[in-house]
N, C-alpha and C positions, 0 to 999 in steps of 0.2 A: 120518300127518303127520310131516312130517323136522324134525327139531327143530335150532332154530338154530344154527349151528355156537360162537356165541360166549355161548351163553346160561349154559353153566357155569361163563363167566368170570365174568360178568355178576354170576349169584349170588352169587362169594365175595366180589365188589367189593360188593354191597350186604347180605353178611353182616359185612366188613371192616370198613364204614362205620359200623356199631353201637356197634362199642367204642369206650369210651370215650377220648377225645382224637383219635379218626379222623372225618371228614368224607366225603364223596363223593370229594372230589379228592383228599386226603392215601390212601382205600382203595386208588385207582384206581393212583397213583405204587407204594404197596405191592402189590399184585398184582402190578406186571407188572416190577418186581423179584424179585418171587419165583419170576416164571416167566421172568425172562431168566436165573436162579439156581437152575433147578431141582433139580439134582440135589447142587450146593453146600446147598439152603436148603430150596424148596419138599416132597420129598419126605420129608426126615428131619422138618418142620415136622408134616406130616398124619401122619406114623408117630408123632411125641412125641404129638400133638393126639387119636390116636385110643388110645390106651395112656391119655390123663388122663382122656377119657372114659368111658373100663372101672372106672378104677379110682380114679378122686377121689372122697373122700367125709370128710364132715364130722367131727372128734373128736365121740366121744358126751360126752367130760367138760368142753372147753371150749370148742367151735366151732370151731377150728384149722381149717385144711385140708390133708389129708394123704390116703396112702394106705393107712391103716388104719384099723381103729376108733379107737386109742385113739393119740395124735400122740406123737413122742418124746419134746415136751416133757412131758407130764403122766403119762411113762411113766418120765420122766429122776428117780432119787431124790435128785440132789444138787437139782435145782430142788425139790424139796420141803421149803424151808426157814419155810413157813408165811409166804409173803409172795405174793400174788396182786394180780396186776393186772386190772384191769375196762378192757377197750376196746371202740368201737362195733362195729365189724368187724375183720376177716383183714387188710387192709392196716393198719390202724391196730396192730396183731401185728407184723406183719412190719417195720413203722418202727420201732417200738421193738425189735424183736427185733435189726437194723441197726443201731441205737445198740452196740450189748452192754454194756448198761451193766444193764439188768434182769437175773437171775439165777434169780428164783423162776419162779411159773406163771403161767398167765394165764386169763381171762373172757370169752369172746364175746359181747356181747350180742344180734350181728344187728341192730343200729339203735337210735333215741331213742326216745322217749315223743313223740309230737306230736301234741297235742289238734286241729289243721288235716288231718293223714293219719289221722286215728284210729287210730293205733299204741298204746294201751295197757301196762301191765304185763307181762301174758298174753300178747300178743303177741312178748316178750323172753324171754330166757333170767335173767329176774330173780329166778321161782320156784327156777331151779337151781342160782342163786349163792348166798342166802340157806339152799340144802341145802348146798351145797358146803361155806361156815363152817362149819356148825352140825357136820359129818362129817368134816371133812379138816384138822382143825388147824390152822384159819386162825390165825395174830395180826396180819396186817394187809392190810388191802385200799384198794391205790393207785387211786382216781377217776381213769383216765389216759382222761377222756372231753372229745371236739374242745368246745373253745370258745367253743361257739355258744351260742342262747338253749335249743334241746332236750337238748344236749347237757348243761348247766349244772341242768337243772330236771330231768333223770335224776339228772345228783349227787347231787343234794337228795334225789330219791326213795327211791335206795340207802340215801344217807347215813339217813334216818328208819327205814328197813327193818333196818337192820343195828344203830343204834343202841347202846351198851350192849353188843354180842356180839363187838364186834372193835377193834382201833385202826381209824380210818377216817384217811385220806391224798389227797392229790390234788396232780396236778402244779400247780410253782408257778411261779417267773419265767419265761421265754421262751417263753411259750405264747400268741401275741399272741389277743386279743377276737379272734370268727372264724377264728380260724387251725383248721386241719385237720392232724394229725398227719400223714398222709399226704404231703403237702406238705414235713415239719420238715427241716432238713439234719439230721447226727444229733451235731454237738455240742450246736443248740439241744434235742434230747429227753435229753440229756444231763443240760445243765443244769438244766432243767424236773424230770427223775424225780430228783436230789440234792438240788434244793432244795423236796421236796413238803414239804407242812405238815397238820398237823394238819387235820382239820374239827370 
């Protein structure tokens, strides 16, 4: 059987469409930019894309994404000034890594608590942060968790867990109800990681 001459296009337009803020139409425009760019855009694209795939892989110490075991940052010893931040995810990292306004290390958690997804504790890297204190000379851990109602009811979570073991912090003005750090410009994470408060 002769396989269809545009069916490989086809694929990347409905592997394209996936990512997030891409649509069918918006894939469809980016494909065939990429191949009227090919050797500008398209080829050096699938050489970067096939190199992330070899070789991306998780921090084992705080969820980062890098290509090593262990990320610069939690390898960097000036960021070891015993102040850790706690975010949902790698973009939620990377927003505030874009501010430059955080200095210490950081928390992966991989996502919320949500009693509707049944995401649990266990399910988080919450056993590893509560090692993390207990071993790596925390003195303070910044709650820089989105907004939301899971988001908020993680805080709380943490915040009970760690109790007593640490200064506990969390961002404060410019972080509007639902907002998603991802989203923040990076004077408002700015403003938000200077003016965190106590919990």
């Amino acid at each position: 059987m002769i396989k269809n001459s545009t069916s490989d296009i086809e694929d990347l337009i409905s592997l394209m469409a996936k990512l997030p803020g891409l649509g069918p139409r918006s894939a469809r425009r980016a494909v065939l930019h990429l191949i009227r760019k090919r050797a500008l855009l398209l080829t050096p694209l699938a050489d970067v894309m096939s190199e992330v795939a070899a070789t991306a892989r998780e921090c084992l110490n705080c969820g980062n994404v890098g290509t090593s075991e262990i990320c610069p940052i939690c390898t960097d010893e000036v960021r070891g000034n015993g102040e850790l931040c706690v975010v949902e995810d790698v973009a939620d990292l990377w927003a505030m890594e874009r501010s430059g306004v955080f200095k210490g290390r950081y928390h992966v958690l991989g996502g919320t608590l949500s009693a509707l997804d049944a995401v649990g504790p266990e399910d988080l890297r919450i056993p590893r942060l509560v090692d993390r204190v207990a071993t790596e000379g925390i003195s303070e851990v910044i709650l820089a968790l989105n907004a939301t109602i899971d988001g908020q009811t993680t805080a709380h979570y943490i915040a009970d867990q760690l109790q007593g073991q640490v200064k506990l912090t969390s961002l404060a003005q410019g972080v509007p109800i639902g907002g998603e750090l991802d989203y923040l410009d990076d004077g408002t994470i700015s403003a938000a990681l200077n003016a965190r408060k106590e919990i």
